[in-house]
N, C-alpha and C positions, 0 to 999 in steps of 0.2 A: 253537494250543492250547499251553500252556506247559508244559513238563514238571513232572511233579510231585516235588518235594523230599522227604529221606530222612523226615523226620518226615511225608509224606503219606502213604508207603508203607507206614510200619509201622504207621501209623493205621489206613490200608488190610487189612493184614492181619489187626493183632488183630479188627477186624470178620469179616471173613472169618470168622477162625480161631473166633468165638463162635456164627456164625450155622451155621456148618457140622460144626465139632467137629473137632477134630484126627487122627480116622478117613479123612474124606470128603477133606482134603488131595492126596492122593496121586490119587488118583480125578481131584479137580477138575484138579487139575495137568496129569496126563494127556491129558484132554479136553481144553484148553485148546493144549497143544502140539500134537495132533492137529487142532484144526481151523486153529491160524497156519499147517504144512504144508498142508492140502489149497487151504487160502487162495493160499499163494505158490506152489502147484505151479497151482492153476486160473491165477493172474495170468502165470503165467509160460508154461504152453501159450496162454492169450489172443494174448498179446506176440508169440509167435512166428508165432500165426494173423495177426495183423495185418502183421508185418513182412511173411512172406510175400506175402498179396495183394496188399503196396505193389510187391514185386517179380516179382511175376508182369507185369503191363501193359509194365512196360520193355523185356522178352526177348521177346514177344507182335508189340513194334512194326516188327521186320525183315518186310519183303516174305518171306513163305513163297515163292516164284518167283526167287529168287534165283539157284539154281545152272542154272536150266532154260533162263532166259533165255540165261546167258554161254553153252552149249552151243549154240542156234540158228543163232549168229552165227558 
């Protein structure tokens, strides 16, 4: 997807700015930053759910019986 260049953006906005009115700005603004946060906080508790269960199986694979055995003998 190619970034969009400065004359896209202000094209972009003066729309915005007609459709919504120079009130609702700030509003929209807001909302907009609030949901990128909830965004990159949900991908980023994901990330870590995931990393986790990659490393749970690895610490999982010792013989639980490990210290009981070397005592018998």
């Amino acid at each position: 997807m190619p970034i969009p260049g400065p004359w896209e953006l202000i094209l972009l906005l003066v729309i915005v700015l007609i459709i919504f009115g120079p009130g609702k700005l700030p509003d929209i603004g807001n909302a907009v930053g609030k949901g990128i946060r909830e965004f990159r906080k949900a991908s980023s508790d994901l990330e870590e759910a995931v990393r986790g269960e990659s490393k749970k199986p690895a610490n999982d694979q010792r013989p639980a019986n490990d210290e009981s055995s070397d005592r018998s003998h």
